[in-house]
C-alpha positions in Angstrom: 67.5 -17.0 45.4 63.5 -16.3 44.4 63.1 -12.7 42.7 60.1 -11.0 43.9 58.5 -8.3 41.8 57.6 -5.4 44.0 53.3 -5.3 44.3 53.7 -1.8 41.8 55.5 -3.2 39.4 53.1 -6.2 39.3 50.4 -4.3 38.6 51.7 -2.5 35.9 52.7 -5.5 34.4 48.6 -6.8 34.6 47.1 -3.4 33.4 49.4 -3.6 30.3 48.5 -6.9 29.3 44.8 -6.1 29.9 45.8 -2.9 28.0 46.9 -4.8 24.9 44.4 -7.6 24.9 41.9 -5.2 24.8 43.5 -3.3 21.7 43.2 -6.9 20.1 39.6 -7.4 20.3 39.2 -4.1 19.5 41.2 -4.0 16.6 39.0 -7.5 15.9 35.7 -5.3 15.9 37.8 -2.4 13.8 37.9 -4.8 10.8 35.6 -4.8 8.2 33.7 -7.8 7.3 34.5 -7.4 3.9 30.9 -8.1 2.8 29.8 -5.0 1.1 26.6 -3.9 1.2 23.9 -3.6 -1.5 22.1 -0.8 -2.4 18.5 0.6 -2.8 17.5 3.4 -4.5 13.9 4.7 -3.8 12.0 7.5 -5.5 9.5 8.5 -2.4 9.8 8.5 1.3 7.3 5.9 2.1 8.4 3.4 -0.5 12.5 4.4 1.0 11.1 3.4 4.5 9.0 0.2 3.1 12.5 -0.8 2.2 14.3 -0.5 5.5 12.1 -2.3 7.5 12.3 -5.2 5.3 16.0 -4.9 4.2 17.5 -3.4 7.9 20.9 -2.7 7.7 21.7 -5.6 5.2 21.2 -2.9 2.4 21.7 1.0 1.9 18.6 2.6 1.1 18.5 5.7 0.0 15.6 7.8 -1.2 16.0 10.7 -4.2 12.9 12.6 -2.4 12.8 14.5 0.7 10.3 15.6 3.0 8.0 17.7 2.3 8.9 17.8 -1.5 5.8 16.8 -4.4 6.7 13.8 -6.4 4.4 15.1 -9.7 6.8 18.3 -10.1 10.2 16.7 -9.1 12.9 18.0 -11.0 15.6 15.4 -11.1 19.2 16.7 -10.3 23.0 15.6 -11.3 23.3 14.0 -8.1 20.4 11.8 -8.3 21.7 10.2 -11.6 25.1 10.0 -9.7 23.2 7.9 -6.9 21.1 5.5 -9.1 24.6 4.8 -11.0 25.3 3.1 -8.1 22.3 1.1 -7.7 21.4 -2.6 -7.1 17.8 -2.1 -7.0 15.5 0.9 -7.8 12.2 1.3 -6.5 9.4 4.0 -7.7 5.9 4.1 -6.2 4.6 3.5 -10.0 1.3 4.5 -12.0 2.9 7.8 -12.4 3.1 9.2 -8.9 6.5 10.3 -10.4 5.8 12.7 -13.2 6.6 11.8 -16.2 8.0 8.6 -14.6 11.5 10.4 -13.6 12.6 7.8 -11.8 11.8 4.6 -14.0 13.6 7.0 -16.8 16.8 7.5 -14.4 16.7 3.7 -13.9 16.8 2.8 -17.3 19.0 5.0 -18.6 21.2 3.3 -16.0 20.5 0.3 -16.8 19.4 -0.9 -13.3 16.6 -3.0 -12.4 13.5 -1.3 -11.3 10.2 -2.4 -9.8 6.9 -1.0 -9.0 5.8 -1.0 -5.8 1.9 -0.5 -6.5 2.1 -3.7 -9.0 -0.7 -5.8 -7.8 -2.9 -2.9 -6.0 -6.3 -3.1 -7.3 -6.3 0.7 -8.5 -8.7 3.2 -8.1 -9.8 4.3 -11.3 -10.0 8.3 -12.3 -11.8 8.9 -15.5 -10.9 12.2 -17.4 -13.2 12.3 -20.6 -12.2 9.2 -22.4 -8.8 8.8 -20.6 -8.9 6.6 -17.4 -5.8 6.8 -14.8 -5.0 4.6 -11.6 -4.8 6.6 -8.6 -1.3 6.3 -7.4 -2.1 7.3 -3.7 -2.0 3.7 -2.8 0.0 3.7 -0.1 -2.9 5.9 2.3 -4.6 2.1 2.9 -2.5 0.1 5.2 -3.7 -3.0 3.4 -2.5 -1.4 0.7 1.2 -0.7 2.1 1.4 -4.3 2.8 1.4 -4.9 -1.1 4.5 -2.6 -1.4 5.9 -4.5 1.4 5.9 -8.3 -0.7 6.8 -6.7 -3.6 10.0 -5.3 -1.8 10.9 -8.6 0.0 10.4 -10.3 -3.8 12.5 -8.0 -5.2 15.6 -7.8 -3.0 15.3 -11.9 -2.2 15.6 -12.2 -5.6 18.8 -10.0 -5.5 20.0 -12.0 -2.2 18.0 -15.3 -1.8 20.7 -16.3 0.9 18.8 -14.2 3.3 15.3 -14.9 1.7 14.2 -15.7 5.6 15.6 -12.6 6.9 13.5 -10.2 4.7 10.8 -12.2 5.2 10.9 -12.3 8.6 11.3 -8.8 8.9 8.1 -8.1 6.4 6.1 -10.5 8.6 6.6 -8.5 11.8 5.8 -5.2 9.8 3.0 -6.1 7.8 1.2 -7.0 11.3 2.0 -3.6 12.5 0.2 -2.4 9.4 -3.0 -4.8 10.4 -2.4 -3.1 13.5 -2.5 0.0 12.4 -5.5 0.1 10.0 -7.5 -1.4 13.2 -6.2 1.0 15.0 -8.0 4.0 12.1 -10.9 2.2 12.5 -11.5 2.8 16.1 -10.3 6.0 16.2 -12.5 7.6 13.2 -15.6 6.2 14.9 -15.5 9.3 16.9 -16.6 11.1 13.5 -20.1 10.7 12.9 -21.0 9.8 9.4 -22.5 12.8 8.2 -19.3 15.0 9.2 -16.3 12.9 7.1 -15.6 15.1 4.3 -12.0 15.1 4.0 -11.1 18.4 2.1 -7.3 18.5 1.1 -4.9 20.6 -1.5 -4.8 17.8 -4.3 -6.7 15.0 -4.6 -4.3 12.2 -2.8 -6.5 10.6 -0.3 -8.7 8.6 -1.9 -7.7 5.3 -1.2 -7.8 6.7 2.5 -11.6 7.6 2.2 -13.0 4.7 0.1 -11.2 2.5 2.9 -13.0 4.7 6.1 -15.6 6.1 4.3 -15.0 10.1 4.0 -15.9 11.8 1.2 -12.8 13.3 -0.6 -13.3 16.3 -2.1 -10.2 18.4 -3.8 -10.0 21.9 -5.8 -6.7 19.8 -7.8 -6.8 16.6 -9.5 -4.8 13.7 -8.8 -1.5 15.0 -9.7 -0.3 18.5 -9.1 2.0 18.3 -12.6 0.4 18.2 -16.5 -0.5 14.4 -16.4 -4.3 13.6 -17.5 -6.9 14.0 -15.2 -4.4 17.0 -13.1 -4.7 20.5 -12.3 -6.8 22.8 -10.7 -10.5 24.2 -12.7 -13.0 26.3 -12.0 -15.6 23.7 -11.3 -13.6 21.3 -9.2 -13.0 25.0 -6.9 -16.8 25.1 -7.3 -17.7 21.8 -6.2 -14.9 22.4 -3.2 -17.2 25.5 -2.0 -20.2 23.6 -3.0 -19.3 20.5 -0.4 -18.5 22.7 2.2 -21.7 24.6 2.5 -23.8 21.4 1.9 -22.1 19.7 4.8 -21.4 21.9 7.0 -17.7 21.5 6.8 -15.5 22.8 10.0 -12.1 22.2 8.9 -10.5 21.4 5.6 -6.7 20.6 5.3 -3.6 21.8 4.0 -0.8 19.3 3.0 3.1 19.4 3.9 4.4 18.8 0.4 1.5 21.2 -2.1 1.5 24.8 -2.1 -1.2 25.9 0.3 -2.3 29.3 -1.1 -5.1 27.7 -3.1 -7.2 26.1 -0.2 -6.4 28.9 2.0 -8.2 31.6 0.0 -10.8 29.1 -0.4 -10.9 28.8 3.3 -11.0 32.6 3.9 -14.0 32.7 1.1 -16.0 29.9 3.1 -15.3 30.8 6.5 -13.9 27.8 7.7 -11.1 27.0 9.4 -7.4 25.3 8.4 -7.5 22.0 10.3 -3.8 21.8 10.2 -1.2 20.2 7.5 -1.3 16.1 6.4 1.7 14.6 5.4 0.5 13.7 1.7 2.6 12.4 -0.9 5.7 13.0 1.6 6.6 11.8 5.3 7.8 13.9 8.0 11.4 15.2 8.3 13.8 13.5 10.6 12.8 13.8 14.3 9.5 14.9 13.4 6.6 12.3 14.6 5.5 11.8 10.9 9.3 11.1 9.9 8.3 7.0 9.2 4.6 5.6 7.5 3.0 4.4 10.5 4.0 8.1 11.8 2.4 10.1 9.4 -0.5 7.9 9.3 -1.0 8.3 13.1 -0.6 11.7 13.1 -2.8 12.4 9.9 -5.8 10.4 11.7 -5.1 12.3 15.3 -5.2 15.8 13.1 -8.3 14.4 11.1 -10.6 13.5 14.1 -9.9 16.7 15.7 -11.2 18.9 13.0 -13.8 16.6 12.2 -15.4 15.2 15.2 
C-alpha cells in the first residue's frame, strides 16, 4: 500500500530543505577568503583618496589627517605610530607639506616603505632670500593630481604586480575624470573677467591653482603656516594683501577650512570687503559634506570662487 504524505506535511518538508540550502550558501558567502588585505597609510586627505580610487577595496587606506586639520602644524599622536606599524605602504604629499616631514619620519622610524606623491611635479619655485622652496600645493592643478595618481599605481603594483591591470585600470578611468575636470574649471572661470581674478586666501596654498587659470594669488602667510623657510605671516606681505585689494578693486577674499581665519577677517573688516566663503585648502571636506572627495572640493572651491569674483 502507497503512503501519501498529507499536502502540509509536504510542504514543510520543501520549506526546510529550502531553509537549509539557503544556510549553506550563506554560510559559503560568511567565509572569509582568507586573502588578507594590504594596507595604505596616507598623511593628507587628497593623497588618502588618490589611493582609493586606484587601489578600491583591494587595499585599506587609511589617512593620519582629518578634515579640516593643517598639515604644516600637525602634531603626530601615539595612535598614528600605532597605524603606520601596521603599514604596507606609506604615502606623504612630499616637499614638506608635512612639517618637519612628520610622516616620512613616522615611516622610517617604522621601517616602512614610503613614497612621494609630488615626485615628478615640475615645482613651483618660492624664493626666501637665498633659500628657494617647492610649493607643495601641487595637488590644486588637476594635471597635477594625475602625477600623484601614477606614482600611486607604481607604487602599490610594485607591492602587488598580480593586479598591475587592475590599478591601472582604475587610474585610467580617474585620471580622465581629472582631464574632465580641469576642462570643466576652464569653462566655468571664463565667467570671471581678467581684471577681477585675484584670488585672496589665509596662506598662500593656491598657487598652482592660479598659475594654471590665471588669478593672481595674493596671501598675508607664506606657503606654510608652520616655521619652515619662506612661512609666516609679516607686516609687508599684510601690506601688499591691503595693497592688492584697493588696486583691484577686490569684492571678496576667502577664508580656508583648515587655517585660522582671524587674520583675513580683520583684514577684511579694515578693507571693507566681503568674506566670500571658506575653500577647502590643504584639507577635503568631512564625510557627507560635498567637498568630502578631490574632485568635490575642487568643484565646490571653483562654484564658491566664481561667485565672489564674477
Amino acid at each position: 500500500m502507497r503512503c501519501v504524505l498529507p499536502i502540509p506535511c509536504y510542504c514543510t518538508v520543501i520549506a526546510a530543505a529550502a531553509v537549509f540550502l539557503l544556510g549553506i550558501v550563506g554560510n559559503l558567502h560568511a567565509q572569509p577568503s582568507g586573502e588578507e588585505k594590504l594596507v595604505i597609510v596616507c598623511s593628507s586627505t587628497q593623497v588618502a583618496d588618490f589611493a582609493r580610487q586606484v587601489v578600491g577595496d583591494r587595499w585599506e587606506v587609511h589617512g593620519i589627517l582629518q578634515p579640516g586639520v593643517d598639515p604644516h602644524i600637525y602634531q603626530v599622536k601615539a595612535a598614528d605610530v600605532e597605524l603606520v606599524a601596521r603599514a604596507d605602504l606609506c604615502l606623504e604629499n612630499g616637499w614638506h607639506l608635512e612639517g618637519n616631514d612628520w610622516m616620512r619620519k613616522l615611516a622610517e622610524n617604522a621601517g616602512k616603505p614610503i613614497v612621494s606623491c609630488v615626485e615628478g611635479v615640475k615645482p613651483r619655485v618660492i624664493e626666501k632670500g637665498e633659500e628657494e622652496v617647492h610649493d607643495p600645493h601641487a595637488w590644486f592643478s588637476p594635471l597635477n593630481a594625475t602625477v600623484y595618481v601614477r606614482n600611486i599605481v607604481n607604487a602599490v603594483s610594485k607591492l602587488d604586480p598580480a593586479h598591475e591591470s587592475e590599478y591601472k585600470s582604475r587610474a585610467n578611468l580617474y585620471i580622465s575624470e581629472l582631464g574632465a575636470l580641469h576642462n570643466w574649471i576652464i569653462r566655468e572661470l571664463n565667467a570671471i573677467p581678467a581684471n577681477r581674478r585675484v584670488l585672496i586666501t589665509n596662506h598662500d596654498a593656491f598657487g598652482y591653482f592660479c598659475d594654471v587659470y590665471k588669478f593672481k594669488a595674493v596671501s598675508p602667510t607664506g606657503w606654510s603656516t608652520g616655521q619652515e623657510i619662506g612661512a609666516g605671516s609679516t607686516a609687508e606681505r599684510r601690506a601688499e594683501v591691503v595693497k592688492t585689494i584697493r588696486e583691484f578693486g577686490v569684492r571678496s577674499i576667502f577664508v580656508e577650512t583648515s587655517v585660522n581665519d582671524s587674520m583675513l577677517t580683520q583684514i577684511a573688516k579694515e578693507s571693507g570687503v566681503e568674506i566670500g566663503g571658506k575653500l577647502y585648502s590643504d584639507a577635503m571636506g568631512p564625510q557627507g559634506s560635498a567637498g568630502e572627495t578631490y574632485i568635490g572640493m575642487m568643484r565646490e572651491n571653483v562654484l564658491l570662487i566664481l561667485e565672489g569674483l564674477k
